[in-house]
C-alpha positions in Angstrom: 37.2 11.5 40.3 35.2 8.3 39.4 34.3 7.1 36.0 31.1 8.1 36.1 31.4 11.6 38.0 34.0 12.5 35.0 31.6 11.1 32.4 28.8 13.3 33.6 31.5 16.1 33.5 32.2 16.0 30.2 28.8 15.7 29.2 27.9 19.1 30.5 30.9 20.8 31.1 33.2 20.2 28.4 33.0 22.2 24.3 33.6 19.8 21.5 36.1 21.8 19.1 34.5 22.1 15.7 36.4 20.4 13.2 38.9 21.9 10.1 40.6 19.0 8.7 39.8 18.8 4.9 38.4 16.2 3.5 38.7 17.3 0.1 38.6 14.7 -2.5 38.4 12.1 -0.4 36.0 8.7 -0.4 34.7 8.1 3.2 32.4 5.1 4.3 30.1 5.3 7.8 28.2 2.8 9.2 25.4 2.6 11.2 25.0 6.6 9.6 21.1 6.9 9.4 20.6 8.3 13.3 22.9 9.5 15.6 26.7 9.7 15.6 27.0 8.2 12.4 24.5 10.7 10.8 26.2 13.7 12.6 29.8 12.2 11.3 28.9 12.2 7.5 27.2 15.8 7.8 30.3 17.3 9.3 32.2 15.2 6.7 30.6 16.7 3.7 30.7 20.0 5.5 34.8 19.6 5.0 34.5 18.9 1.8 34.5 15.3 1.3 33.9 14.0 -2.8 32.1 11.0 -1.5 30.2 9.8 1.3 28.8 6.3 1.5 26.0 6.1 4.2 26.2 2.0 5.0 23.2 1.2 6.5 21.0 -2.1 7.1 17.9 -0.1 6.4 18.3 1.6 2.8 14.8 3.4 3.4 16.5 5.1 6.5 19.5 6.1 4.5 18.1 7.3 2.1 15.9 9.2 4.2 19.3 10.6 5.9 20.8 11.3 3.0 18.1 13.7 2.2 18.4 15.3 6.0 22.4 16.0 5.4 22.3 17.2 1.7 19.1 20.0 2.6 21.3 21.0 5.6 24.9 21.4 4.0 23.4 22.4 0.3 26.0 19.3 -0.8 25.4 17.7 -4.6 23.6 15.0 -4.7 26.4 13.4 -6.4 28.5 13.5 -2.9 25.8 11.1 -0.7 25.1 7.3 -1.6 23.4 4.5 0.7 24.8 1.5 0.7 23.1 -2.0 2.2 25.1 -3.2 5.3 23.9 -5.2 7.8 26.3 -6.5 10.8 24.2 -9.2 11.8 25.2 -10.9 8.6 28.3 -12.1 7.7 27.1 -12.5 3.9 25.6 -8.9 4.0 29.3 -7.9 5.1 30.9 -9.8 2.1 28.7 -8.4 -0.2 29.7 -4.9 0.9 33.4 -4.9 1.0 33.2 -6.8 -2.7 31.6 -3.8 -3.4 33.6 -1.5 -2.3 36.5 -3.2 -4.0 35.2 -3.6 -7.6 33.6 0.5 -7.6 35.5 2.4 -5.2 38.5 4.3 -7.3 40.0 5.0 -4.0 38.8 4.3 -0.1 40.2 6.9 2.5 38.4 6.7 5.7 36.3 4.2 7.4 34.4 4.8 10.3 33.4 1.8 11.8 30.2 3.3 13.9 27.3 0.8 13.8 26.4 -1.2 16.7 23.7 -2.7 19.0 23.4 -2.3 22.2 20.2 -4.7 24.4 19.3 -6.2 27.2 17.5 -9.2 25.9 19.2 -12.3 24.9 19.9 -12.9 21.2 21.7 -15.1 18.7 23.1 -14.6 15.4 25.7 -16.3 13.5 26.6 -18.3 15.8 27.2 -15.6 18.9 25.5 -13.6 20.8 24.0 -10.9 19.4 26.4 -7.7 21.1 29.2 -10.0 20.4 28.7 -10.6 17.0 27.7 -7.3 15.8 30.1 -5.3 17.9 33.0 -7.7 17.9 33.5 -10.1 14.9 31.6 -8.5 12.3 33.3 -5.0 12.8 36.4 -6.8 12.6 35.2 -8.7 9.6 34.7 -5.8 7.8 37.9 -4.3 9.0 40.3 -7.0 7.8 38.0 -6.9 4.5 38.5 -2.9 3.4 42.2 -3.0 5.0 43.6 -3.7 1.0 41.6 -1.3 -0.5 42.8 1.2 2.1 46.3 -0.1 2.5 46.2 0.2 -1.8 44.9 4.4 -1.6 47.2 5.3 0.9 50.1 3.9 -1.2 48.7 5.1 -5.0 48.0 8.7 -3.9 50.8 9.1 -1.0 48.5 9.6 1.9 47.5 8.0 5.0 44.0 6.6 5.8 41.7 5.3 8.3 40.1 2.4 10.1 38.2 4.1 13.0 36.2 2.3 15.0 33.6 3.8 17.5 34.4 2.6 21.0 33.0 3.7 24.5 34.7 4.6 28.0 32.4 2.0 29.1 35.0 -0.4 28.5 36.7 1.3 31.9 33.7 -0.5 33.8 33.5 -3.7 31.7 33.1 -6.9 34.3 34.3 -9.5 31.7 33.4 -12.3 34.3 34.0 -14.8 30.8 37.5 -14.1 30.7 37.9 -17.0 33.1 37.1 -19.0 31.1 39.5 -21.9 29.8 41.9 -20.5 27.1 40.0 -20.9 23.8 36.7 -21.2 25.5 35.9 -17.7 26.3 33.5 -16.9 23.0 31.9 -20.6 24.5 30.9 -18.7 27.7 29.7 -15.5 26.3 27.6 -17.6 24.2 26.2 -19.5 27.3 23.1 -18.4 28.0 22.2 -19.6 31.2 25.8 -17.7 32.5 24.5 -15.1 31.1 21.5 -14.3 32.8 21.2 -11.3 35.1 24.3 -9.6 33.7 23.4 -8.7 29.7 23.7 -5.1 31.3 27.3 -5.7 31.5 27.3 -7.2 27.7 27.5 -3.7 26.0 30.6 -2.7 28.0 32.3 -6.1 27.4 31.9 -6.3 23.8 33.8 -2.6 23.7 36.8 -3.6 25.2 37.0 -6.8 22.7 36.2 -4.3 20.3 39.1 -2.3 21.3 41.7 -5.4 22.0 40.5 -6.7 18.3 41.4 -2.4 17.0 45.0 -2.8 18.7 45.6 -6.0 17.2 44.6 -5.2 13.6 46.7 -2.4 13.9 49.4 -4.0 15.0 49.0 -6.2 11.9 49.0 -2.9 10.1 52.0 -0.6 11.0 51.4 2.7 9.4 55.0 3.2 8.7 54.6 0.6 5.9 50.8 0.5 5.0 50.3 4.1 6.2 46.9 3.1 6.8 45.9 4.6 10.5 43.9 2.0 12.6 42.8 4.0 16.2 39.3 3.7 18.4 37.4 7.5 19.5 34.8 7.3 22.4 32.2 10.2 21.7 32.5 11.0 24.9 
């Protein structure tokens, strides 16, 4: 069966299980969780009982906004929801965060490293490409910035924790044309504009499977058996 023939399979033909695993008295962070997957994760999440639930978000006012949504529809304290500012197309904004999250978290169990951007159109920021930094280095920024603070809960209260990042099967189709590129040049040609004209549709694809090389490295870095701090990729589907 080809990629996409299976992908349309599971799309229509498949039931998602509904979750059970307790979350109860845990601290969990999702970004990119005003729309879409990362709203549905943190309702689900407070539906299993999670204490806290930080919403990280570029847009506050759209948080916020969420925030609202989940509590009327799971009845959850007020107390459980907070919006956080984090916006991946800053490096600073990313700093700011995880120094947050290090001088008022208590404890930091999971992570779900959702947010991303997906285009068309050519963009720069930070010095990369726009899919590249947002989808790539930042999320890996952040990553190698909450790792302590996870790495310290899972070792204070005996448990294991999580670095999840959201990937995508599209990785499977990913052309990748710049991994010719000398060695040490290859963020040079995915910068390159002019190469990069005419395939920005394979640009989302790409930047998932560095995603998921940078995931296996970092947990590699990681090994739960020490740090007990689980570092995996889920594709929605």
């Amino acid at each position: 069966m080809s990629f996409f023939a299976a992908f349309i399979k599971r799309q229509f033909f498949y039931d998602v299980p509904v979750p059970t695993a307790s979350f109860k008295g845990k601290t969990v962070i999702v970004t990119g969780s005003n729309v879409g997957l990362g709203l549905e994760a943190c309702r689900w999440i407070v539906r299993l009982g999670a204490a806290k639930v930080i919403l990280a978000c570029r847009n506050v006012e759209k948080g916020e906004a969420a925030a609202k949504d989940i509590q009327a529809t799971t009845s959850c304290s007020s107390d459980t929801l907070q919006v956080w500012r984090l916006d991946l197309s800053s490096y600073a904004s990313i700093q700011a965060f995880s120094d947050r999250v290090n001088a008022e978290l208590p404890r930091l169990d999971v992570v779900v490293a959702n947010a991303g951007l997906g285009r068309l159109s050519w963009g720069m920021t930070e010095g990369n490409e726009e899919m590249i930094t947002t989808n790539v280095v930042s999320t890996a920024l952040l990553g190698c910035l909450v790792l302590p603070k996870l790495r310290e809960t899972a070792l204070k209260f005996d448990t294991h924790t999580h670095f999840t990042v959201t990937a995508s099967e599209l990785y499977e189709v990913a052309k990748f044309k710049e991994r010719a590129a000398p060695a040490g040049q290859i963020f040079a040609a995915l910068n390159d504009e002019a190469k990069a004209k005419g395939s920005m549709s394979d640009r989302y694809s790409t930047s998932k499977l560095l995603g998921m090389f940078f995931t296996k490295q970092l947990a590699a870095m990681s090994p739960i058996r020490s740090n007990k701090v689980i570092v995996n990729c889920v594709a929605p589907g």
